[in-house]
C-alpha positions as CSV (number, residue, x, y, z in Angstrom):
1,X,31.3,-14.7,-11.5
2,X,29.0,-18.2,-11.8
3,X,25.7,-17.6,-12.7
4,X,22.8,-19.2,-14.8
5,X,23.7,-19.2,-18.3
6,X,20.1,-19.2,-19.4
7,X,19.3,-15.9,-17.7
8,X,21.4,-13.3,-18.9
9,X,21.3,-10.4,-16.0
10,X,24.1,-10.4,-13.4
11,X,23.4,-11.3,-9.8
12,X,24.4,-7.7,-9.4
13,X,21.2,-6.4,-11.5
14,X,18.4,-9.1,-10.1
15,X,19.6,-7.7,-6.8
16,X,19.2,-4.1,-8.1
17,X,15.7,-5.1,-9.0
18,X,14.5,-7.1,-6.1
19,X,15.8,-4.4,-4.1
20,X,13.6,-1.9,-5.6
21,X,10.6,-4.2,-5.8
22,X,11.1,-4.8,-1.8
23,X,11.2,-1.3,-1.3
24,X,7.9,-0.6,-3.4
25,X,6.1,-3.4,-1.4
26,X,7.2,-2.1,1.7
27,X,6.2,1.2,0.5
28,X,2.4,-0.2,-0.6
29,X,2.8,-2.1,2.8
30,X,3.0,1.0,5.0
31,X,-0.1,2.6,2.7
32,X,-2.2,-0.3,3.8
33,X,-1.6,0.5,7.2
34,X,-2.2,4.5,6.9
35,X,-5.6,3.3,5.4
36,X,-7.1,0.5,7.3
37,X,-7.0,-0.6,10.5
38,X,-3.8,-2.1,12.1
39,X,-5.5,-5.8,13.2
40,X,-7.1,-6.3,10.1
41,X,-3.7,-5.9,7.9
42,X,-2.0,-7.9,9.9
43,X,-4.4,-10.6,9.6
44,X,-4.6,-9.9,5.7
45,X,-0.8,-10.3,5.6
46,X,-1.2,-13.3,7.5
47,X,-3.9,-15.3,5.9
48,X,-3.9,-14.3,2.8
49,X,-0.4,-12.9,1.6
50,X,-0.2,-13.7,-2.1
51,X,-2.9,-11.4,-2.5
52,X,-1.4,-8.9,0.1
53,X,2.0,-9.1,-1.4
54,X,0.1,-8.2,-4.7
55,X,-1.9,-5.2,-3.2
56,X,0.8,-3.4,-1.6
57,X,3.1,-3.7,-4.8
58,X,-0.2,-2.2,-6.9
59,X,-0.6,0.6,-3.9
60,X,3.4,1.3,-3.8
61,X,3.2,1.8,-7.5
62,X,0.1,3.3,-8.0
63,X,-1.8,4.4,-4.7
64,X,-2.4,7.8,-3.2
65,X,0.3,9.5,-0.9
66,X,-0.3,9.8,2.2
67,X,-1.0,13.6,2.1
68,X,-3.7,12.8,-0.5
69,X,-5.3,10.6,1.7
70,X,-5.6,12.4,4.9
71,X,-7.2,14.8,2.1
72,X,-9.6,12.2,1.5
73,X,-10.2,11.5,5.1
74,X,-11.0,15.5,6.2
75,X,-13.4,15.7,2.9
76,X,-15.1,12.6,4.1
77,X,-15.1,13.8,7.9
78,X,-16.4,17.5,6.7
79,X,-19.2,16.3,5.0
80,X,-20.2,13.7,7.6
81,X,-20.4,16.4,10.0
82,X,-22.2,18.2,7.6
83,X,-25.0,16.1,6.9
84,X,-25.1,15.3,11.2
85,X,-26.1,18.8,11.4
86,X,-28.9,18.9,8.7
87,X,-30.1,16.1,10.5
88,X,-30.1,17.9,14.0
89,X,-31.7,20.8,12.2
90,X,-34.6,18.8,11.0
């Protein structure tokens, strides 16, 4: 078992934990997708991925499932159509 002296985890362990902060980006990854459109992530991951890399470990962490957004989305659609019929009512 060779492995840096100066850091003191195991390969065993750093693999552990880039495991898990792959499957966290992933998971952020796949919430991008559910909440924008499908061209325009792709080109964000493309041009600018530091920054997407970033966002999708933030939204895997810390962003809405994607029952809660659905949510979102019907509230938002509801009271669009809402406010389409005051206007026809006018």
């Amino acid at each position: 078992m060779n492995y840096n002296s100066s850091m003191n985890l195991p390969p065993e362990m750093l693999f552990v934990i880039f495991a898990i902060v792959v499957g966290v980006a992933c998971n952020g990854a796949i919430k991008l997708f559910y909440k924008y459109n499908t061209l325009l992530v792709i080109a964000y991951i493309v041009f600018l991925f530091p920054i997407a890399l970033a966002h999708s470990l933030f939204l895997g962490l810390f962003g809405d499932t994607r029952k809660q957004m659905m949510a979102k989305k019907v509230k938002e659609q509801a009271r669009f159509e809402t406010l389409v019929e005051e206007e026809k009512n006018k």
